[in-house]
C-alpha positions as MATLAB code, in Angstrom:
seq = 'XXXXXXXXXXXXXXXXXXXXXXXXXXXXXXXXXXXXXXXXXXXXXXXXXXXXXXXXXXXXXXXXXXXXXXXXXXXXXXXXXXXXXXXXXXXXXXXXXXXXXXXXXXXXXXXXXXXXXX';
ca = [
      13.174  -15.145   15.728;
       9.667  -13.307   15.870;
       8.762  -12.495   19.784;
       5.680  -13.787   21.653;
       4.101  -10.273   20.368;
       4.915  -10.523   16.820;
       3.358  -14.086   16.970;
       0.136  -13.155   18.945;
      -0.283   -9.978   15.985;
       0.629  -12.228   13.528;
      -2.232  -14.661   14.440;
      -4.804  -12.178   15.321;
      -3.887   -9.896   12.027;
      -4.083  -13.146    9.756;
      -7.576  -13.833   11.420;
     -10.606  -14.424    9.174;
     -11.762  -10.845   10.898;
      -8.848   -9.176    8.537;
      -9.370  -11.586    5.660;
     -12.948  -10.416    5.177;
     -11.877   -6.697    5.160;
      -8.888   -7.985    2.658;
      -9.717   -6.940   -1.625;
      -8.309   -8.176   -4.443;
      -6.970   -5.114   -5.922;
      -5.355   -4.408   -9.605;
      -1.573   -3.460   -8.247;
       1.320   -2.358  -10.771;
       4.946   -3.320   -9.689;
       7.174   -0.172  -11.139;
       7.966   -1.621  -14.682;
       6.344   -4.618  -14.668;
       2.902   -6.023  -15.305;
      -0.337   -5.658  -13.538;
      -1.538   -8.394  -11.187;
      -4.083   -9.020   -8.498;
      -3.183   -8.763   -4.956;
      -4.537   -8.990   -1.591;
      -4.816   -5.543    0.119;
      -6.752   -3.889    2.784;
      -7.308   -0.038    1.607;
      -7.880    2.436    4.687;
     -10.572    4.394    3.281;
     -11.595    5.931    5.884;
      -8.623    7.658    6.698;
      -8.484    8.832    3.404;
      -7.259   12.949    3.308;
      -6.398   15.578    1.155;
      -3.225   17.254    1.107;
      -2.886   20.943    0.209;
      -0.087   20.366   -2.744;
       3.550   22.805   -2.386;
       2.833   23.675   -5.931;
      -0.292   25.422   -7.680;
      -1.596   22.030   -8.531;
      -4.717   21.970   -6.095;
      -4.921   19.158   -3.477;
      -3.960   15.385   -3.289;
      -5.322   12.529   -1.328;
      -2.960   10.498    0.671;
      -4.321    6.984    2.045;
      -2.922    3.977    3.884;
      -3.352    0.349    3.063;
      -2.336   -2.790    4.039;
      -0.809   -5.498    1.526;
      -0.130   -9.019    1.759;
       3.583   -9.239    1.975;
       3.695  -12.757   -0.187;
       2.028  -10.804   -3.009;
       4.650   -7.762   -3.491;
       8.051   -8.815   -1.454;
       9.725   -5.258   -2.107;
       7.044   -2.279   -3.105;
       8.592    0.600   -4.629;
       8.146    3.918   -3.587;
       9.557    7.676   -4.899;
      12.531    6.212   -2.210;
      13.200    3.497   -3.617;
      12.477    4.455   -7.155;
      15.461    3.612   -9.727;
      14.151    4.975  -13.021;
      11.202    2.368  -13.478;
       8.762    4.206  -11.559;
       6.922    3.516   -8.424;
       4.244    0.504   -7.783;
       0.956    1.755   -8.322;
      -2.976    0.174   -7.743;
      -6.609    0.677   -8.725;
      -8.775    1.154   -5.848;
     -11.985    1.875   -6.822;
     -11.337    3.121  -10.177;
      -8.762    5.859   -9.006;
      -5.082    5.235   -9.617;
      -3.278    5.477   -6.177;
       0.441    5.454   -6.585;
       2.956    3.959   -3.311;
       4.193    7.280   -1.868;
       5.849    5.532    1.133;
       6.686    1.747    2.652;
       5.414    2.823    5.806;
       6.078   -0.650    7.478;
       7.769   -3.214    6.196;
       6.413   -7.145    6.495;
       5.078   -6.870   10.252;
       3.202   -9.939   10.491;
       3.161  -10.585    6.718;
       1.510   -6.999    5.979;
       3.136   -4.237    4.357;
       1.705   -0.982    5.316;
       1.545    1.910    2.812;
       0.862    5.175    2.429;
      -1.101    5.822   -1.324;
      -1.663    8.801   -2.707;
      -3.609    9.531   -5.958;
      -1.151   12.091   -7.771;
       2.055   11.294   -8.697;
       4.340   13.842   -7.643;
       7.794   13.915   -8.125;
];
């Protein structure tokens, strides 16, 4: 049973305030098909991340998806052999590096990055 809190976020998140920052965004389910979701990308928290190889630099970003679209995202975690889930935001590939938080008020919150490193 969700507390008074989870309700109150749930309502205020779901809000037609965090609808119009919502996109529908090309998102990859690791080996499956492509298919438009609902996700608010955190561009402005957007950095780059000095890679532990030679490779140069990586940017990491959060987001926020609509739990109903993907029920289970995969990350390098949760990864199997098929790959992780991966989107298009703004014509960059951004692959799910972590399930940050999973379905808090019917949001999944991820951390992207736009290299996939293994």
């Amino acid at each position: 049973m969700a507390s008074d809190f989870e309700t109150q976020f749930e309502a205020a998140f779901n809000s037609p305030a965090a609808v119009h920052f919502a996109e529908s965004i090309p998102y990859t389910v690791a080996g499956g098909s492509e298919a438009d979701v609902t996700m608010i990308p955190l561009r402005e928290e957007a950095i780059p991340i000095e890679d532990e190889s030679s490779t140069g630099t990586h940017n990491e970003m959060p987001a926020y998806l609509l739990a109903a679209d993907v029920t289970s995202p995969t990350s390098p975690l949760e990864a199997t052999g098929s790959g992780v889930d991966s989107c298009t935001i703004d014509e960059t590939t951004w692959y799910v590096r972590e399930l940050m938080e999973s379905d808090v008020a019917g949001w999944h919150k991820l951390l992207l990055q736009d290299k996939l490193l293994h």
